[in-house]
N, C-alpha and C positions, 0 to 999 in steps of 0.2 A: 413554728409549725412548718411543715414539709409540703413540699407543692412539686407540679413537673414544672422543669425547666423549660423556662421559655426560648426560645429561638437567637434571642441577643444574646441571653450568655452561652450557649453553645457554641457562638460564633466567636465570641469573645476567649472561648476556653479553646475551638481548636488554633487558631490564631498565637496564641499563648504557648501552644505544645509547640507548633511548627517553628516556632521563634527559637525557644529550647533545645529541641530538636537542630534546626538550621546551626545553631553554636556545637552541639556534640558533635556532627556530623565535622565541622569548618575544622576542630581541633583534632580532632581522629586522623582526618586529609592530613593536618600541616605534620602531624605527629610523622606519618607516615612517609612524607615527602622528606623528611630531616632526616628519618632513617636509612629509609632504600633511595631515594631518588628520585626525580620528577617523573620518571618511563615506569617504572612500578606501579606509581601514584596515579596515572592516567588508565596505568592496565587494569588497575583493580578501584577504581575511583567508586563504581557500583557498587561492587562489594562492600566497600567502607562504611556508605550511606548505610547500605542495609544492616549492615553488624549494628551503627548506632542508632538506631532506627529501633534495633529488636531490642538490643540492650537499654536502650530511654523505658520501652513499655515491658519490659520483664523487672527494671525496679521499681516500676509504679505498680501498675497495672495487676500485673503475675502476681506480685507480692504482697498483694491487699492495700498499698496504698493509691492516696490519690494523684494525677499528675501536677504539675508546676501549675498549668492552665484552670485545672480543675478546682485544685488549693486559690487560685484567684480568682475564680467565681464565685467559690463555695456549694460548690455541687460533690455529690456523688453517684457513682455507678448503681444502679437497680435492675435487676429479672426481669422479664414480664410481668411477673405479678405485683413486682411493685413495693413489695416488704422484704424482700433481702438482697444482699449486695450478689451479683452474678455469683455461679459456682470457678470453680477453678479451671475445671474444661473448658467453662463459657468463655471466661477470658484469656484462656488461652488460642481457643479458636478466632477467639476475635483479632488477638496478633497475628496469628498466620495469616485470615483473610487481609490483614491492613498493612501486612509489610510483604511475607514470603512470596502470598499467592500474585500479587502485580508485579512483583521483581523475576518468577519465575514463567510466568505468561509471557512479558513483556523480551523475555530473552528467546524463548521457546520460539516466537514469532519471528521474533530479529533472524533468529539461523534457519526457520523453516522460508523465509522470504529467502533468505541469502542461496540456500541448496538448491530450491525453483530457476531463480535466474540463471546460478551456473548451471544447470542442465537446460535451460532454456538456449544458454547462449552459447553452449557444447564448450567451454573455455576449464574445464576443472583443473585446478591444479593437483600434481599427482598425490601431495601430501600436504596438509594444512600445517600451520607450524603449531608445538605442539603449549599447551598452557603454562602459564609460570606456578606452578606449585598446587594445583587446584586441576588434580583428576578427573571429577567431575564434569569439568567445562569441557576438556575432549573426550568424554563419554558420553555426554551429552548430543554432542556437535556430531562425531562417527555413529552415535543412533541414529539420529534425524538423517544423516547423510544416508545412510544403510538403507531406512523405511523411503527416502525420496526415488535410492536407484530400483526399490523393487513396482514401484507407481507405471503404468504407462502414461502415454501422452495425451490422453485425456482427460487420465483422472490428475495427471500435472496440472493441467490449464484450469481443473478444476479446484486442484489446492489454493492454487493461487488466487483464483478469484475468492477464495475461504479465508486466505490472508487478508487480503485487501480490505473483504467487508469485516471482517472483525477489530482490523487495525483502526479503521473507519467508526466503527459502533462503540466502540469501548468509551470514547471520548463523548459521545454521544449520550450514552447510559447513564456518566456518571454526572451529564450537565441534566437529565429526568430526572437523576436522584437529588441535584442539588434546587434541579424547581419545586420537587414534590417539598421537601424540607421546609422551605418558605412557605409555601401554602400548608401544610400541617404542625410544621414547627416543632418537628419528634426527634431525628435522627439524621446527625450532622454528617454520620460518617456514612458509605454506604455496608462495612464491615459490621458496625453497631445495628444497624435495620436486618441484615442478613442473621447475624445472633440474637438481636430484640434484647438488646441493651440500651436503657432508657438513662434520665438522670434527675435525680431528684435535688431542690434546693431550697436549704433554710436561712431564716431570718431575710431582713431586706421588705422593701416594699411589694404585699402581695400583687398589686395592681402596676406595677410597673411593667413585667413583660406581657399584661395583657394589654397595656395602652399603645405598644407599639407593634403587636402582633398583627396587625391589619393593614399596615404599613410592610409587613414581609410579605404577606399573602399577595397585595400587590403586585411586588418585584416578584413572586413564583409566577402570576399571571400572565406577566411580564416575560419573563423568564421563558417559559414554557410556548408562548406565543413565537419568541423569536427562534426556540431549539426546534417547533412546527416548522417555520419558515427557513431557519437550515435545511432539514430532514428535503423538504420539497428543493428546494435550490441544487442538494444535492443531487436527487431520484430524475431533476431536470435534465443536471451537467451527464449522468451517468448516461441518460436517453441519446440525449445528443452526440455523447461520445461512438456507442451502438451503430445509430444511424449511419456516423460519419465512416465508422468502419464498414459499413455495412455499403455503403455508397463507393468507396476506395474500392472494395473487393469488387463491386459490378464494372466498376470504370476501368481495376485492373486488366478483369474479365474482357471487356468489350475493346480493350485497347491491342488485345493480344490474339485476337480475334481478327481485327483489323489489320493487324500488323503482317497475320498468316496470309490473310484474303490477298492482300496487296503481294504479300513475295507471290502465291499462288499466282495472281493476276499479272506480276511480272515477269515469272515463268513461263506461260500463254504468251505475255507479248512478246520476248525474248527471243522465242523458238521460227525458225527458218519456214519456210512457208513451202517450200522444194525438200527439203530433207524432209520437215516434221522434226529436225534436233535442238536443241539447245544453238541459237547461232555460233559461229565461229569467225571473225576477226568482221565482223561486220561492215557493210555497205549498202550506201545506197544509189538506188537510179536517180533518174532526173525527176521523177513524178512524187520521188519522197521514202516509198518503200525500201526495206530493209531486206536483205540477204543475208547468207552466205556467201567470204569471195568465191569460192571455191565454184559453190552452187550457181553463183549468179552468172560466172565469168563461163563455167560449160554450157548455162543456158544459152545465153549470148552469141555461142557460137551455132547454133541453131534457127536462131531465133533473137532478132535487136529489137525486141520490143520487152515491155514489162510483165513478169509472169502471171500479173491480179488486176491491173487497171488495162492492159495491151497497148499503152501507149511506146509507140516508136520512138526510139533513138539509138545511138551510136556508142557502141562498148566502151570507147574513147570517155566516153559521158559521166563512169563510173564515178564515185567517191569514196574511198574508202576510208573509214571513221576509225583515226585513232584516239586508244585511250576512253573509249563510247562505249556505257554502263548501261544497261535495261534491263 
């Protein structure tokens, strides 16, 4: 008799794929490493993954049957409704969502972060080097470059903050989708929930995945409690980061401000008190004040006393200050 699958063998079957999976992908690499060489292998090391990745679930999956994982649970794929195995489209979409669509996001991101900073950092090289055998990757890369040069500089600052929180949410998402899972016990994958691809399993003991299902709800409670208390930790750091910018920018402000005040205020002091100029080879009397020689030395001859306090003395008396900044 047929029943939905419980939460353990889900786990136990994606577990199983990934295991599968993790060997197609490790022999594809080494294939590929023995033919072209280690620098190929590293350039297209993604790509590989993703060929075996598509390749594992278009001869299960596409092709009506069950995977390695599935065959050892004993489950099978069902519709929504519950009485036939998905359509053909269904599971085909469900490939693209669970292989193409995060390989082609996850790239899309990488060169839209990368095009931001070099215009951020005004550092562009004039010409990127161009791909080894795969048109697409520099058509890809001189779109994104094209659509970042025609952006001004706000809506720049604002891509990038679009990067950032996305880069940040994705990971996030997919730890709600894997607490939601525990606490419902429906859909392991988040591609499988987006299509309402379910699994049905016979034989075995009925009561088995319900005596431990209360024990996964748990860990999703769990689970979900602590992805709450990321989310806040994070929305904390992010505040504080604000702030701290936000406090740098006024302290910039008020430092350079001061910094005017003071040459301003050194310029006032600076200046000759006889001319009104900018002093020139400066001196002082005996009372302390500052001149010009010039200024002070024809006063002098008029008048031996000081031009601002009147105190008397003797031209002799001068000092003239070398090497003396104000």
């Amino acid at each position: 008799m047929a029943a939905a699958a419980g939460p353990a063998r889900l786990v136990r079957c994606g577990q199983k794929d990934e295991l599968y999976r993790a060997g197609l992908r490790s022999g594809a690499g080494t294939a590929l490493r023995g033919l072209a060489g280690a620098r190929p292998w590293l350039a297209w090391r993604r790509e590989v993954e993703l060929l075996s990745h598509v390749a594992y679930f278009v001869l299960t999956t596409l092709s009506g049957y069950q995977t390695l994982g599935e065959e050892y649970v004993n489950i099978i794929q069902v519709d929504p409704s519950k009485k036939q195995v998905p359509s053909f489209l269904r599971r085909a979409l469900f490939i693209s969502l669970h292989t193409l669509v995060p390989y082609c996001l996850e790239k899309a991101l990488l060169h839209l972060q990368h095009e931001l900073q070099v215009e951020a950092e005004e550092s562009r090289s004039p010409e990127s080097p161009p791909a080894l055998g795969f048109p697409s990757r520099s058509f890809i890369r001189s779109w994104i470059r094209k659509q970042v040069g025609q952006l001004s500089e706000q809506q720049k600052k604002k891509a990038s903050q679009v990067v950032d929180v996305l880069k940040q949410s994705i990971p996030l998402l997919h730890r709600l989708h894997l607490a939601v899972f525990y606490i419902q016990g429906t859909f392991y994958h988040l591609s499988k929930r987006v299509t309402g691809i379910s699994y049905l399993h016979f034989g075995g003991l009925q009561g088995e995945d319900q005596s431990i299902r209360s024990s996964y709800k748990f860990l999703g409670i769990i689970s979900l409690f602590h992805l709450l208390l990321t989310i806040g930790v994070q929305m904390y750091s992010f505040k504080q980061k604000q702030r701290a910018r936000q406090e740098w920018r006024l302290h910039r402000n008020l430092t350079h401000q001061k910094s005017r005040s003071k040459e301003a205020a050194a310029g006032r002091q600076s200046r000759c008190t006889l001319c009104l100029e900018e002093r020139r080879h400066s001196t002082a009397t005996p009372c302390g004040h500052l001149f010009c020689w010039e200024c002070i030395t024809a006063w002098c001859t008029t008048r031996a006393e000081c031009p601002l306090c009147r105190e008397k003395f003797h031209p002799q008396k001068l000092i003239y200050l070398r090497h003396y900044q104000m």
